[in-house]
Every structure is written in structure tokens, then in C-alpha cells.
C-alpha positions as CSV (number, residue, x, y, z in Angstrom):
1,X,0.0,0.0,0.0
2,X,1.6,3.6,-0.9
3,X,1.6,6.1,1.6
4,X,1.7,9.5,1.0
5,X,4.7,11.2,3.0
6,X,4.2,15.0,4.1
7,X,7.2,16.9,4.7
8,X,7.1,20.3,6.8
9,X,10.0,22.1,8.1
10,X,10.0,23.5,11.6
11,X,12.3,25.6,13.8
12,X,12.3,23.7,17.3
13,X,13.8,25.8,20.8
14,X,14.5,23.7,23.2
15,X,11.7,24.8,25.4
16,X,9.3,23.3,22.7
17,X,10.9,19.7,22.5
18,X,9.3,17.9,25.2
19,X,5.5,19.7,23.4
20,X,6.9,18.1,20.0
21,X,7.7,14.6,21.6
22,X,4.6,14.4,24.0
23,X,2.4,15.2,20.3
24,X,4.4,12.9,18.2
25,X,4.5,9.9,20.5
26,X,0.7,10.1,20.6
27,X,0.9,9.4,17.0
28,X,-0.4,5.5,15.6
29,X,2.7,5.9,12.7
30,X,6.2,6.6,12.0
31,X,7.3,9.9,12.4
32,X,11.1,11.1,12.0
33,X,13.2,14.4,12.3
34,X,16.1,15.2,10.2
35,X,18.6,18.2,9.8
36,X,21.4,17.2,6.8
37,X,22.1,13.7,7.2
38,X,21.5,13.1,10.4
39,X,17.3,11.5,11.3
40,X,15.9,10.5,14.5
41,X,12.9,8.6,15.7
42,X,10.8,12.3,16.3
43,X,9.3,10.5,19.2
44,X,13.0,10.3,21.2
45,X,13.4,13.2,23.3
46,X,17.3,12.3,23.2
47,X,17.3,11.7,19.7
48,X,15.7,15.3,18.9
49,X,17.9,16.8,21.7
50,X,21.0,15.7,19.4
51,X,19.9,17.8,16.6
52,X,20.9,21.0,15.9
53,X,18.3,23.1,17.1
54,X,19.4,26.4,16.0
55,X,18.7,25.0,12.6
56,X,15.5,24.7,10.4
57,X,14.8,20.8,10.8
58,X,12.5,18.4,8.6
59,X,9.6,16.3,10.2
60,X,8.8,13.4,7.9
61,X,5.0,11.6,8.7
62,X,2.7,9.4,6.7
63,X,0.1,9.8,8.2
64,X,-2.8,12.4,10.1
65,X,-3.0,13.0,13.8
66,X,-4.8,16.7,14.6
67,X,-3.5,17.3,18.2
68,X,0.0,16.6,16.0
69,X,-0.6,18.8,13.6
70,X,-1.7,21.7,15.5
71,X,1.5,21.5,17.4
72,X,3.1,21.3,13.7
73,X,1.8,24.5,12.5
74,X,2.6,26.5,15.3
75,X,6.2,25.4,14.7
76,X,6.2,25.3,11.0
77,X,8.5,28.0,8.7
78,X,8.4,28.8,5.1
């Protein structure tokens, strides 16, 4: 079965990580992070911790929670 992947870029502050987490762990599917090479399990605290957080990051989901992507769009950039 194909599943469409939605990609949305985000600016996370470390303040706002344990939000992200909390959301994305109440998601039923996969849901990673990524900034250059490097992608985490979004739902690791640690893992999303290691990122860069000064930088514009990548959240890669295929699939539709609300609660998640409320939290999404107030994080979202252009």
C-alpha cells in the first residue's frame, strides 16, 4: 500500500521539544526528524535533543493526527 509522506520544516527551541515529543508519541505511525544527514525517531526526546536546534529541521509523517498537527503549525516556517 503507498503512503503519502508530508514533509514540513519547523524551527524547534529547546523549550518546545518535550510539546513536539509528547504530540508525536501520541501518533499510531512513524514519524522522524532530520537536519542534513543526520534523522531521529521524532518521538525520542534524546534523539531530537541531538539535533541542531538552531537550525531549520524536517519532520517526515505518513500519516494524520490533529493534536500533532496543531502543534506542527505553530512550529512550522516557510
Amino acid at each position: 500500500m503507498f503512503r503519502h509522506v508530508i514533509k514540513k520544516n519547523i524551527m524547534l527551541k529547546p523549550a518546545q521539544v518535550k510539546d513536539f515529543v509528547n504530540a508525536a508519541t501520541k501518533c499510531n505511525f512513524d514519524v522522524d526528524i532530520y537536519y542534513n544527514r543526520y534523522v531521529v525517531d521524532a518521538k525520542s526526546i534524546l534523539g531530537v535533543f541531538g539535533l541542531d536546534l538552531t537550525q531549520k529541521l524536517t519532520v517526515e509523517y505518513s500519516g494524520y493526527d490533529q493534536s500533532f498537527e496543531q502543534v506542527l503549525n505553530s512550529l512550522t516556517v516557510a
